[in-house]
Backbone as numpy.savetxt, mean C-alpha at the origin, in Angstrom:
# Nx Ny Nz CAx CAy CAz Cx Cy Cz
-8.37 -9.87 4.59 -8.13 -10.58 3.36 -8.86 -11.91 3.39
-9.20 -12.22 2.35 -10.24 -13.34 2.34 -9.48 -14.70 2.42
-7.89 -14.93 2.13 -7.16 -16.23 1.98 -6.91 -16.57 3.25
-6.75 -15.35 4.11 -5.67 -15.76 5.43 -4.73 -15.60 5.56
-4.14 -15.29 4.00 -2.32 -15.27 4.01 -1.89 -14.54 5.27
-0.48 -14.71 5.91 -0.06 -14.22 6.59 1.20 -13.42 6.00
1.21 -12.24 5.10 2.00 -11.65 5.09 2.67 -10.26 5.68
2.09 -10.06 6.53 2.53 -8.72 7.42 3.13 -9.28 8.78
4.36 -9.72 8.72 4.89 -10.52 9.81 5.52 -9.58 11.27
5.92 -7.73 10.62 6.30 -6.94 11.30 6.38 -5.75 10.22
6.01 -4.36 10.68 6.20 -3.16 10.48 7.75 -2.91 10.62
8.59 -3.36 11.54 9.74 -3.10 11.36 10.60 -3.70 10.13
11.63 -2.50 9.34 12.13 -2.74 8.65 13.66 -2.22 8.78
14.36 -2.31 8.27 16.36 -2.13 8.10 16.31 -0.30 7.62
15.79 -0.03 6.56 16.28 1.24 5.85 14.78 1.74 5.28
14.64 3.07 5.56 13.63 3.84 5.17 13.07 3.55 3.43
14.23 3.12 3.06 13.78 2.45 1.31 13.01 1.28 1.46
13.49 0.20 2.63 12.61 -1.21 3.08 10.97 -0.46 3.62
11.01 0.29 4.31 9.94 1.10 4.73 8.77 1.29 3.74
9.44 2.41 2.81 8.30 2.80 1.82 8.16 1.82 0.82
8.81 0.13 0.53 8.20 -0.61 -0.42 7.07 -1.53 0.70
7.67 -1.71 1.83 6.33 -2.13 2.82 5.12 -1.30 2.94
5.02 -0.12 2.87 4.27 0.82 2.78 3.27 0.68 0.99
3.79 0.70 0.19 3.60 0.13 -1.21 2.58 -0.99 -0.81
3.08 -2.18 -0.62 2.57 -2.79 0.16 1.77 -3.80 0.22
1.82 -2.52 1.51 0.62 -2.38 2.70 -0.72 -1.99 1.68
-0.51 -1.07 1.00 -1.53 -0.25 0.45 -2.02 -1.27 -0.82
-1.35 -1.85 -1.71 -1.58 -2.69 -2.45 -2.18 -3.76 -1.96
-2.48 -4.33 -0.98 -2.88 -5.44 -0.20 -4.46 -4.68 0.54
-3.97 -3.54 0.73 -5.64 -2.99 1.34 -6.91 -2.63 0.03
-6.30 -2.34 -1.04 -6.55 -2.08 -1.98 -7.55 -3.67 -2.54
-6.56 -4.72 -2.76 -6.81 -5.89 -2.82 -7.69 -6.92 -2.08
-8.14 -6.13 -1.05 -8.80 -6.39 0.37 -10.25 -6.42 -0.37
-10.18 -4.79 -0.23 -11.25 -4.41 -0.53 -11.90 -4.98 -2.06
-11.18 -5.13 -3.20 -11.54 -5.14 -5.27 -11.19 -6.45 -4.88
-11.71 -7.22 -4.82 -10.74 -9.07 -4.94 -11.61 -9.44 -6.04
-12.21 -8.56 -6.96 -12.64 -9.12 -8.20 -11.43 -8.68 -9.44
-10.62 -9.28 -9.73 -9.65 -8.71 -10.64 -10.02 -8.42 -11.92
-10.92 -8.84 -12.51 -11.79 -7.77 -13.70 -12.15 -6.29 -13.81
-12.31 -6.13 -12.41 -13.09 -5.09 -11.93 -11.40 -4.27 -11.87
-10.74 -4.68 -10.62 -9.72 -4.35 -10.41 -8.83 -4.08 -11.88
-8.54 -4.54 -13.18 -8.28 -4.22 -14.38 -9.00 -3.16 -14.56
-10.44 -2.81 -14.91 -11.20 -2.16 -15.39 -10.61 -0.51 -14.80
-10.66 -0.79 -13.33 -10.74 0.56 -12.94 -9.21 1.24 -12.51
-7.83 -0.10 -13.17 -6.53 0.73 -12.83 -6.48 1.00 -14.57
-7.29 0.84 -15.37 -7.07 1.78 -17.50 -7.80 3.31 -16.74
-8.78 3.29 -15.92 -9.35 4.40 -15.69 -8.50 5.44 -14.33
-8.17 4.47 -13.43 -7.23 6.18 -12.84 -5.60 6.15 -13.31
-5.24 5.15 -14.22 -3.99 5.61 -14.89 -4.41 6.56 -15.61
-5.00 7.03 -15.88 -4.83 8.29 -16.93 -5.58 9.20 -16.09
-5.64 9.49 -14.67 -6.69 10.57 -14.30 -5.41 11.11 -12.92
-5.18 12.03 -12.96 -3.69 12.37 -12.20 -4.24 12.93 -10.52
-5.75 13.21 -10.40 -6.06 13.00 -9.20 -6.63 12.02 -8.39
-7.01 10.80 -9.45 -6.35 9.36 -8.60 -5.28 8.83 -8.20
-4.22 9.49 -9.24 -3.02 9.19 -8.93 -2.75 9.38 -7.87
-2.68 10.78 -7.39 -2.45 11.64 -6.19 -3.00 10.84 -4.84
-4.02 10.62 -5.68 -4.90 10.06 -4.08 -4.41 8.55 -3.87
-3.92 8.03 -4.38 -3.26 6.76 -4.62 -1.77 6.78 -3.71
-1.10 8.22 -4.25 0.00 8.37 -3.20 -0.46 8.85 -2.06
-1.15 9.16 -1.39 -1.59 9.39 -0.34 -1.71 8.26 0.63
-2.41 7.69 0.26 -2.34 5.94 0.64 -1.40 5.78 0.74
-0.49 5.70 0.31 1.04 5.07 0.28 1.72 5.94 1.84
1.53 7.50 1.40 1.97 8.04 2.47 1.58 7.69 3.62
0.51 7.38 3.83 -0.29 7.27 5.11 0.04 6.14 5.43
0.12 5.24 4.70 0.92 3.75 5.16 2.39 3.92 5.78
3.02 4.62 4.90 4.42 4.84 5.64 4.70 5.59 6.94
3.52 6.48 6.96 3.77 7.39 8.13 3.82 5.86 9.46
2.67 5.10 9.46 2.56 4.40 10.03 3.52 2.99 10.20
4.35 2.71 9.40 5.58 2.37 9.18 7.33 2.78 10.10
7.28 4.07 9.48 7.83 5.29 9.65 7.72 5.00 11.69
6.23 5.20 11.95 6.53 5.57 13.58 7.06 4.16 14.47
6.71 3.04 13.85 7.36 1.80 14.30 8.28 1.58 14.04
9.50 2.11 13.22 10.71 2.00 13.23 11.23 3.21 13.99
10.59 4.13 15.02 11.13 5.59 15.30 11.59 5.86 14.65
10.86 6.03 13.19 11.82 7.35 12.31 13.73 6.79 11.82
13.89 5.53 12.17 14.86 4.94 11.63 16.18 6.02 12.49
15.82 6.70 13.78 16.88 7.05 14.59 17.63 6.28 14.87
């Protein structure tokens, strides 16, 4: 990220619901990483809101964030 912020202080979270909005995120912040032009970033969330295999691929991201979430809390055993 280009600011420095420090917001990823720990992967561990309380409840698998704390999990998948860290996971959210995570992915929203990598996303943001990468588009830090927010024009652009407007432009192209009118174009995969309406396209349902960006969507998809959008949750995927998410999943893949959580999996990685998910294994640092062991699965919340």
């Amino acid at each position: 990220m280009s600011n420095n912020e420090d917001w990823l202080k720990s992967l561990i979270t309380k409840t698998p619901q704390e999990g998948r909005e860290l996971a959210i995120t995570m992915a929203r912040k990598t996303i943001g990483a990468i588009q830090s032009d927010p024009e652009i970033k407007k432009e192209l969330r009118e174009k995969y809101a309406r396209d349902a295999g960006q969507l998809i691929a959008s949750a995927e991201v998410v999943a893949l964030e959580f999996q990685t979430v998910a294994a640092a809390n062991n699965y919340w055993k």
